[in-house]
Each structure stands twice: as structure tokens, then as C-alpha cells.
N, CA, C and O atoms as CSV, one atom per row, in Angstrom:
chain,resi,resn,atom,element,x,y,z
A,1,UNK,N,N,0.705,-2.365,-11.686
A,1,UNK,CA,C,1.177,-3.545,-11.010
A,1,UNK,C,C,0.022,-4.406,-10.532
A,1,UNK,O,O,0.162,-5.073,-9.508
A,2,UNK,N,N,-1.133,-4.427,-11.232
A,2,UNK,CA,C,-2.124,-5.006,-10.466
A,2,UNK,C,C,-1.969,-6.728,-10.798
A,2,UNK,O,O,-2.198,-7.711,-10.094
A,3,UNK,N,N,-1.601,-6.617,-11.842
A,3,UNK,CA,C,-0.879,-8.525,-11.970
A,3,UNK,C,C,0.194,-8.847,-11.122
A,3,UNK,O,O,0.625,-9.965,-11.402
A,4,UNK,N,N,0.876,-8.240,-10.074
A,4,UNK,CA,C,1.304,-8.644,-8.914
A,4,UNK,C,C,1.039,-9.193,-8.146
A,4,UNK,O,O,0.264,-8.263,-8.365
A,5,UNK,N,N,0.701,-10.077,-6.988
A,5,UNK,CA,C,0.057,-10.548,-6.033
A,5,UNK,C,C,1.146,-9.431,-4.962
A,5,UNK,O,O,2.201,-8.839,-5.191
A,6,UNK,N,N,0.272,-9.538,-3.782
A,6,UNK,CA,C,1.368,-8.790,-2.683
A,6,UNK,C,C,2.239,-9.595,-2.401
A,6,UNK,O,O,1.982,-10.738,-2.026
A,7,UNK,N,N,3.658,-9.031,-2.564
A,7,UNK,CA,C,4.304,-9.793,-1.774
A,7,UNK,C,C,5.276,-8.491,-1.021
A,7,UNK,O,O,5.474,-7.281,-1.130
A,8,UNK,N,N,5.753,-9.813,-0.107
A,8,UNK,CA,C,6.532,-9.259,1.128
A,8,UNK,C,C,8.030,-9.053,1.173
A,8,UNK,O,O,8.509,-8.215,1.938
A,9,UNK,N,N,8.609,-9.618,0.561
A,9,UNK,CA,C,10.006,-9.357,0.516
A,9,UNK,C,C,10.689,-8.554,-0.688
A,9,UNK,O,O,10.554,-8.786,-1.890
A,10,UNK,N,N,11.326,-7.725,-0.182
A,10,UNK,CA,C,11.609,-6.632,-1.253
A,10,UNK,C,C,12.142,-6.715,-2.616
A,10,UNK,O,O,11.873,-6.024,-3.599
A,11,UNK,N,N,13.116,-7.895,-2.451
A,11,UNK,CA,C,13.795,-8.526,-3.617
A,11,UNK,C,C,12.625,-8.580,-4.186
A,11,UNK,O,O,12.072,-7.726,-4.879
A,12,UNK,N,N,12.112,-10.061,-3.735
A,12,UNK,CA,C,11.481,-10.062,-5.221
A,12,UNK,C,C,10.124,-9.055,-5.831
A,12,UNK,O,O,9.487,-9.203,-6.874
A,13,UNK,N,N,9.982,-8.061,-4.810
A,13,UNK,CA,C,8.790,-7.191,-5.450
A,13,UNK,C,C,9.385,-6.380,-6.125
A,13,UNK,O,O,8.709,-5.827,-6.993
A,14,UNK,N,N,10.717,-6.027,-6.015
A,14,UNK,CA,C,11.429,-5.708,-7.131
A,14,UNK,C,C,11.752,-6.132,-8.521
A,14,UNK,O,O,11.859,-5.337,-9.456
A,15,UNK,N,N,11.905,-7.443,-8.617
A,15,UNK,CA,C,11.859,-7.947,-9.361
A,15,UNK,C,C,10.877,-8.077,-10.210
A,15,UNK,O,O,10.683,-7.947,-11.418
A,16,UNK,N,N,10.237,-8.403,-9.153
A,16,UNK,CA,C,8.408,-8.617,-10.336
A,16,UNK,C,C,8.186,-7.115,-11.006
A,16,UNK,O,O,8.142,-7.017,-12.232
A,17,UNK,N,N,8.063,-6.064,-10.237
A,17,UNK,CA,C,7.804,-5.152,-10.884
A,17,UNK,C,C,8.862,-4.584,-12.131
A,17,UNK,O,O,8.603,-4.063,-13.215
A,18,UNK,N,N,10.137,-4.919,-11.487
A,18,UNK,CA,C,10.997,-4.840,-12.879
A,18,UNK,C,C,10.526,-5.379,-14.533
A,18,UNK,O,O,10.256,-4.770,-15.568
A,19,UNK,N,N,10.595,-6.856,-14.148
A,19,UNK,CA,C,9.618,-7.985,-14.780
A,19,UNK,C,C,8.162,-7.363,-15.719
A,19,UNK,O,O,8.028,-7.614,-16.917
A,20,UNK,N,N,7.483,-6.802,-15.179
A,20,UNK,CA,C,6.384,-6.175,-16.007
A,20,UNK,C,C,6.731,-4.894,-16.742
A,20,UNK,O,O,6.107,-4.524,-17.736
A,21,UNK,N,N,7.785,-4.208,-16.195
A,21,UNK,CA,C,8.017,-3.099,-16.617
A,21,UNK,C,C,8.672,-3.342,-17.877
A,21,UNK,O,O,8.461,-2.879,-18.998
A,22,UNK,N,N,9.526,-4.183,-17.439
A,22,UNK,CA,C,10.248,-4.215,-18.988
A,22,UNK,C,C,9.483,-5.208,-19.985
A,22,UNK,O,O,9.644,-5.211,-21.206
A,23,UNK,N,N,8.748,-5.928,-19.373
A,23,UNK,CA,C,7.346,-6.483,-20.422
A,23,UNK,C,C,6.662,-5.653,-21.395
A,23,UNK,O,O,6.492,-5.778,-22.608
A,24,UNK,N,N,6.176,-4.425,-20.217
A,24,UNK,CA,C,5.140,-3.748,-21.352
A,24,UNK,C,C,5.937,-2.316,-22.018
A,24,UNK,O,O,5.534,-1.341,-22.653
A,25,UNK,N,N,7.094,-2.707,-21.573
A,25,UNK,CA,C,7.556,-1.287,-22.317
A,25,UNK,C,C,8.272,-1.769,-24.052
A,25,UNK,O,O,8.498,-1.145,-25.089
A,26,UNK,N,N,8.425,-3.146,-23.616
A,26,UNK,CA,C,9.024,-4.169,-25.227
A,26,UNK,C,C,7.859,-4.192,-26.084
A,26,UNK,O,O,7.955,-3.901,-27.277
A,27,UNK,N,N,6.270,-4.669,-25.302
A,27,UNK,CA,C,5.513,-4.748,-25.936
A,27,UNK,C,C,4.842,-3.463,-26.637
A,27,UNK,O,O,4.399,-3.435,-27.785
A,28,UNK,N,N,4.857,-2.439,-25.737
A,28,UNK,CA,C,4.566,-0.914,-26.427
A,28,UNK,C,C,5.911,-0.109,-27.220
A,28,UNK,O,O,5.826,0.946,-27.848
A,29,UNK,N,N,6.952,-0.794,-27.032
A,29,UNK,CA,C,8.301,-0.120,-27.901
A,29,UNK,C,C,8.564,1.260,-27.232
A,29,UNK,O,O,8.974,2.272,-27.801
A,30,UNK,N,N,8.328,1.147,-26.243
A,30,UNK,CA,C,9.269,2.193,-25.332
A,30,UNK,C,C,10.211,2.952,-25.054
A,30,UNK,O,O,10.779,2.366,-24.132
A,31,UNK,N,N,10.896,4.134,-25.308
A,31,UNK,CA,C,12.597,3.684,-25.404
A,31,UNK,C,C,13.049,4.147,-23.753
A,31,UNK,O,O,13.419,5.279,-23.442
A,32,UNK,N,N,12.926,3.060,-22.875
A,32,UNK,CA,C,13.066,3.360,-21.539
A,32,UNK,C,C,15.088,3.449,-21.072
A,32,UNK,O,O,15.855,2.487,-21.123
A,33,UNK,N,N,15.374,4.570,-20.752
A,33,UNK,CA,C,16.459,5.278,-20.485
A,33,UNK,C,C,17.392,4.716,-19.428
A,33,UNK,O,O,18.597,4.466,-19.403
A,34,UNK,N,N,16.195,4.588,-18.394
A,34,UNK,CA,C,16.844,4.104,-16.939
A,34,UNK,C,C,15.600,3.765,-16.346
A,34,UNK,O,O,14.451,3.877,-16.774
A,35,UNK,N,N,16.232,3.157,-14.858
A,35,UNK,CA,C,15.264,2.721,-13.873
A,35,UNK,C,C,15.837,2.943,-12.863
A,35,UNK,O,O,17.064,2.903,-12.781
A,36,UNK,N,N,14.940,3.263,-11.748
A,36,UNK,CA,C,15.681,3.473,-10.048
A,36,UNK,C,C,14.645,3.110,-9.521
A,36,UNK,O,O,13.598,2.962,-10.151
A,37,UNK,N,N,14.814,2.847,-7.903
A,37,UNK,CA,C,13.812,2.258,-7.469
A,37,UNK,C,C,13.574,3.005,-6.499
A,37,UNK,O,O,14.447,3.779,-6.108
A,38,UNK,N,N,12.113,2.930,-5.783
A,38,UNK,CA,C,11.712,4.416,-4.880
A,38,UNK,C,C,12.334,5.019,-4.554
A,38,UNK,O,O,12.510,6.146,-5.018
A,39,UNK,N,N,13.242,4.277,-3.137
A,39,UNK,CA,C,14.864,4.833,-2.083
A,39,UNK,C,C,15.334,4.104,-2.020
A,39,UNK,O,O,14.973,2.936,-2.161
A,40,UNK,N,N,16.534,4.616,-1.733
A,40,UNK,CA,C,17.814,3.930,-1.501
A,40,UNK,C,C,17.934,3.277,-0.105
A,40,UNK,O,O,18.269,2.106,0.072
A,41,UNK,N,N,17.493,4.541,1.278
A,41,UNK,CA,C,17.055,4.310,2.246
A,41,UNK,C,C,15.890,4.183,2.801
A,41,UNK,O,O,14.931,4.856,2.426
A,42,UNK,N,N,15.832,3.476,3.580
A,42,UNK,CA,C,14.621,3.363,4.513
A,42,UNK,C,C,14.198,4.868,4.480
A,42,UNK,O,O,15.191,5.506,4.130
A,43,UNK,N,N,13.064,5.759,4.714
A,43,UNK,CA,C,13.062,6.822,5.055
A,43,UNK,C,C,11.242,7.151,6.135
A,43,UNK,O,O,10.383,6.377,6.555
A,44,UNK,N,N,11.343,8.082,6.167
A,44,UNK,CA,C,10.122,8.653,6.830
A,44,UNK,C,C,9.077,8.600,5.621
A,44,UNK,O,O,9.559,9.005,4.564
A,45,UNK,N,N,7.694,8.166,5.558
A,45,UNK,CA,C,6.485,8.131,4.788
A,45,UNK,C,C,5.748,8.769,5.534
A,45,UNK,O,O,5.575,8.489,6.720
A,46,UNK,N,N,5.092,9.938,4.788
A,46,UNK,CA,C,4.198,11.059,5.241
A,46,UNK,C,C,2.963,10.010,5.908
A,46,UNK,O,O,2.647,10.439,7.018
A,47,UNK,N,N,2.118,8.649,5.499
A,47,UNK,CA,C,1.296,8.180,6.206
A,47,UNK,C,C,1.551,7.138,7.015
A,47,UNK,O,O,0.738,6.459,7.643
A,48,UNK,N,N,3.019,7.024,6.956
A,48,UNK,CA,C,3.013,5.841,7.617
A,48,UNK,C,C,4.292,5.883,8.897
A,48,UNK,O,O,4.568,4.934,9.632
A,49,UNK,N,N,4.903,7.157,8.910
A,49,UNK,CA,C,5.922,7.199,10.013
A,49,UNK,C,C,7.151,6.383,9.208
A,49,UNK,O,O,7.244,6.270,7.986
A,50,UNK,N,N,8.128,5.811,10.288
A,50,UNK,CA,C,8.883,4.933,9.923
A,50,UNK,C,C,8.915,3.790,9.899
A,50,UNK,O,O,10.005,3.219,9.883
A,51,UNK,N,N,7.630,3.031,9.889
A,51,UNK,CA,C,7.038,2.354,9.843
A,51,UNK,C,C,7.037,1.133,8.720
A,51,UNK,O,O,6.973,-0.061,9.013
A,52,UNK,N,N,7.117,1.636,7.466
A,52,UNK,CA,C,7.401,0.844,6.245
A,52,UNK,C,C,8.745,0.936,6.086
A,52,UNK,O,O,9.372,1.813,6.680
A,53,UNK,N,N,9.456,-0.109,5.122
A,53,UNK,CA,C,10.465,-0.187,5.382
A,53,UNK,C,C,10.762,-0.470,3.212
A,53,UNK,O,O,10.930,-1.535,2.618
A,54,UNK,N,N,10.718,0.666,2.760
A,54,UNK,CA,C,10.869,0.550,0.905
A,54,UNK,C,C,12.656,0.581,0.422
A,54,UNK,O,O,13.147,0.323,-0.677
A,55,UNK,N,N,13.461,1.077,1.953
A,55,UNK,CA,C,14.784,1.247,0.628
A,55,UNK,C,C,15.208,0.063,0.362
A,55,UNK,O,O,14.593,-0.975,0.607
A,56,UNK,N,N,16.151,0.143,-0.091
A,56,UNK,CA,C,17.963,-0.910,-0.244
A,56,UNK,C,C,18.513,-1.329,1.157
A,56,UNK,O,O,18.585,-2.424,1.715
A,57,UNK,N,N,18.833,-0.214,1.483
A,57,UNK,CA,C,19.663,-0.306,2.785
A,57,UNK,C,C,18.362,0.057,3.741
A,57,UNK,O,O,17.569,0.963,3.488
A,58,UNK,N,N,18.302,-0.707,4.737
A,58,UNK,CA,C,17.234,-0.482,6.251
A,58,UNK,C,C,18.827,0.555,6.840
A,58,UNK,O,O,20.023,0.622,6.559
A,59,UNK,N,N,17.821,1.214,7.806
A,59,UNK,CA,C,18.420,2.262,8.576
A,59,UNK,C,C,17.624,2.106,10.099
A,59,UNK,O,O,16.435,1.994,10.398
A,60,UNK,N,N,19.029,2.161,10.990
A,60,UNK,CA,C,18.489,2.280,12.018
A,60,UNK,C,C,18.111,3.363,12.938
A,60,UNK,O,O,18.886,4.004,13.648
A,61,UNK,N,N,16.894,3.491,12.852
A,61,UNK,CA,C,16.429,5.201,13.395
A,61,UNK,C,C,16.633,4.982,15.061
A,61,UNK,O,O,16.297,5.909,15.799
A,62,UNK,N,N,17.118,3.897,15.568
A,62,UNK,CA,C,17.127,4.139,17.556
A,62,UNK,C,C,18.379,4.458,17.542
A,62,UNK,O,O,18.687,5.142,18.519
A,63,UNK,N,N,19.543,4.153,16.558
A,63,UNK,CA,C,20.723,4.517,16.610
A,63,UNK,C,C,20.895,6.073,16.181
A,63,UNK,O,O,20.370,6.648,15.227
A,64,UNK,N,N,22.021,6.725,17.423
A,64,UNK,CA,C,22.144,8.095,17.042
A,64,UNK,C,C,22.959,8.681,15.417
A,64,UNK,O,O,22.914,9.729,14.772
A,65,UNK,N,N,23.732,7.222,15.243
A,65,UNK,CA,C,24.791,7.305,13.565
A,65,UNK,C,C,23.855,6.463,12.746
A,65,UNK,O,O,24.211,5.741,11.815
A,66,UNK,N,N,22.605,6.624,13.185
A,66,UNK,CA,C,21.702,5.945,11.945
A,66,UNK,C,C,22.091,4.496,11.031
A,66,UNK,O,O,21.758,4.366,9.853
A,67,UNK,N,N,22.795,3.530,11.751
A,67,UNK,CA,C,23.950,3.223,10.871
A,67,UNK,C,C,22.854,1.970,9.524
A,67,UNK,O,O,21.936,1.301,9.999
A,68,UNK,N,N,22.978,1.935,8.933
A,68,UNK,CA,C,22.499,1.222,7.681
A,68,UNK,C,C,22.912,0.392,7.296
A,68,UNK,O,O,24.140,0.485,7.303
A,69,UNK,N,N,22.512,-0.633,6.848
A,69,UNK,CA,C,22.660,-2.591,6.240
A,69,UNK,C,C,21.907,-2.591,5.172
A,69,UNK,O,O,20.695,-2.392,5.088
A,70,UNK,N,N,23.052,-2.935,3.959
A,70,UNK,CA,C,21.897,-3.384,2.833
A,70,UNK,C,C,21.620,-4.688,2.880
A,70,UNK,O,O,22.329,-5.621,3.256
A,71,UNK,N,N,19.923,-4.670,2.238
A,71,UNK,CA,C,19.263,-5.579,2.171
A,71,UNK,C,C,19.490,-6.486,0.705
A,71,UNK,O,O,20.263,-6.226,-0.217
A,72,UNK,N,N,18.601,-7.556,0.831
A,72,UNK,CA,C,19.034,-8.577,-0.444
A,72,UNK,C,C,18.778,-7.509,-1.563
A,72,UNK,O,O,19.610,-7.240,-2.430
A,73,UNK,N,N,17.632,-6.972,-1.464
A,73,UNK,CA,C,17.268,-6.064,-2.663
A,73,UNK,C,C,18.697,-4.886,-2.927
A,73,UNK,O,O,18.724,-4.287,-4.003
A,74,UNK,N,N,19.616,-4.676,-2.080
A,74,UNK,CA,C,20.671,-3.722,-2.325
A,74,UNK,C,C,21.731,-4.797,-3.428
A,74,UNK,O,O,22.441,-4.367,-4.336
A,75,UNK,N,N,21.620,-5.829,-3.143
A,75,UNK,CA,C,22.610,-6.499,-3.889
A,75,UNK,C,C,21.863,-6.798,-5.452
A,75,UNK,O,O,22.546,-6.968,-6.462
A,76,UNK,N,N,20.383,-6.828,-5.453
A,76,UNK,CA,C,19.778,-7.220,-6.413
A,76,UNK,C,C,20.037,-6.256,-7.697
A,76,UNK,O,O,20.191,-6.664,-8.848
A,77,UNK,N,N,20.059,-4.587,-7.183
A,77,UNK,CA,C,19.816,-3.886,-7.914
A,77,UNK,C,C,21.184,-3.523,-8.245
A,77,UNK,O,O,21.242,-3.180,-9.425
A,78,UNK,N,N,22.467,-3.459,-7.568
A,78,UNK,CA,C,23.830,-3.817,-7.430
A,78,UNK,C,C,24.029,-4.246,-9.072
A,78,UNK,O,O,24.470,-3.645,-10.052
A,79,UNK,N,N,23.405,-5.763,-8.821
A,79,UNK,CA,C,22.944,-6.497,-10.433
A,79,UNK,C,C,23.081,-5.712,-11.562
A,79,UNK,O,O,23.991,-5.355,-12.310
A,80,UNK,N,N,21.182,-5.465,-11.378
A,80,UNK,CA,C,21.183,-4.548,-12.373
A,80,UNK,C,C,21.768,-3.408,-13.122
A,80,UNK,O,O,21.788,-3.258,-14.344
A,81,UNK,N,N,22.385,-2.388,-11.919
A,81,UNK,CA,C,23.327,-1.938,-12.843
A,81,UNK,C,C,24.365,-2.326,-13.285
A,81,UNK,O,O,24.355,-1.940,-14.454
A,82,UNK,N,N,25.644,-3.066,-13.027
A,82,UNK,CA,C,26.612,-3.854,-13.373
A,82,UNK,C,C,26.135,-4.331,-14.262
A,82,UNK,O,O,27.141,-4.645,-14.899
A,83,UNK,N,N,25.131,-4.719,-14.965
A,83,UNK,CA,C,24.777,-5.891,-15.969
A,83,UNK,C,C,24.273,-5.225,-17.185
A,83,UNK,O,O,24.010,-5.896,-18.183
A,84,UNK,N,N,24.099,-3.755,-17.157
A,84,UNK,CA,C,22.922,-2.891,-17.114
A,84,UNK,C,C,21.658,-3.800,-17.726
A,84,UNK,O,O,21.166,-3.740,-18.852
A,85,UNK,N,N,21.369,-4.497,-16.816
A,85,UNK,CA,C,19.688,-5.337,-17.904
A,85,UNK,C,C,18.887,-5.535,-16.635
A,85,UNK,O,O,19.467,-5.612,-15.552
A,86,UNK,N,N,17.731,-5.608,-16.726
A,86,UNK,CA,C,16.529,-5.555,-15.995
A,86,UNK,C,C,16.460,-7.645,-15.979
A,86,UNK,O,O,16.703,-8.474,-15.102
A,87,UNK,N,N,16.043,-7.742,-17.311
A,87,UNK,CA,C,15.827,-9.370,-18.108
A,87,UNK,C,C,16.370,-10.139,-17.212
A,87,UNK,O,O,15.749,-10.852,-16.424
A,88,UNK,N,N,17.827,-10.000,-17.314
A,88,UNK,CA,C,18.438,-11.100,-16.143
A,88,UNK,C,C,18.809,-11.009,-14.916
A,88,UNK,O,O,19.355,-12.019,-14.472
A,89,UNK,N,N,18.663,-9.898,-14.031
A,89,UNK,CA,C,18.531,-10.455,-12.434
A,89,UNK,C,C,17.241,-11.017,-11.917
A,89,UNK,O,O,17.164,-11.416,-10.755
């Protein structure tokens, strides 16, 4: 992913990385099966606490029912499978 620039919002770093993936896997003839993306939930990172925030759905760790909201990226990937294509979300 080093042709990425950082970005901050999950959607589209999803996207982008989708975006290259299915770039170089057309260009190397790949036969790529599936795709998932890190988590689903927010979770605990061994260096970083709860601190980063990688799933679909954010989770709220002050709440005792943890309760969870998906994010734009939950609807993005929503997409993708319904569509099953990477290309067009």
C-alpha cells in the first residue's frame, strides 16, 4: 500500500486499498477468491489499547452492553458483498 497517501477516514482507505488490490491482482492474473477486511469491530490492538479505531461497526467500550454503530465503511463493504465486485463501490 505504499501508493496510498494516509488517509483518515475508513471508507475511503478501504476503498483505496480495495482499488490496488484488485489492480495488481488483474495485472498479475490472480485468481483472488474473496476479500474481508481486518474487523468487523472496533477491537483491542496489542500496541495500541483501544485506541485505534479499524472495524465496521465502532463499539462502545464505556458502555457496559458495548453497544455498536456501523460506520460509513459498514455500509461500504455491505456494497461489496451484495454486488460481489470490489471495481464498483
Amino acid at each position: 500500500m505504499k501508493h496510498v497517501k494516509k488517509i483518515h477516514n475508513a471508507s475511503e482507505r478501504h476503498r483505496a486499498y480495495a482499488k490496488i488490490h484488485n489492480a495488481s491482482t488483474r495485472q498479475d492474473g490472480a485468481n483472488v477468491q474473496g476479500y474481508t477486511v481486518w474487523s468487523l469491530m472496533d477491537n483491542m490492538e496489542w500496541s495500541s489499547g483501544y485506541t485505534v479505531k479499524y472495524g465496521l461497526y465502532q463499539v462502545n467500550f464505556t458502555d457496559p452492553n458495548r453497544t455498536r454503530t456501523p460506520k460509513a465503511s459498514a455500509s461500504w463493504y455491505t456494497n461489496v458483498i451484495a454486488q460481489r465486485s470490489i471495481s464498483t463501490c
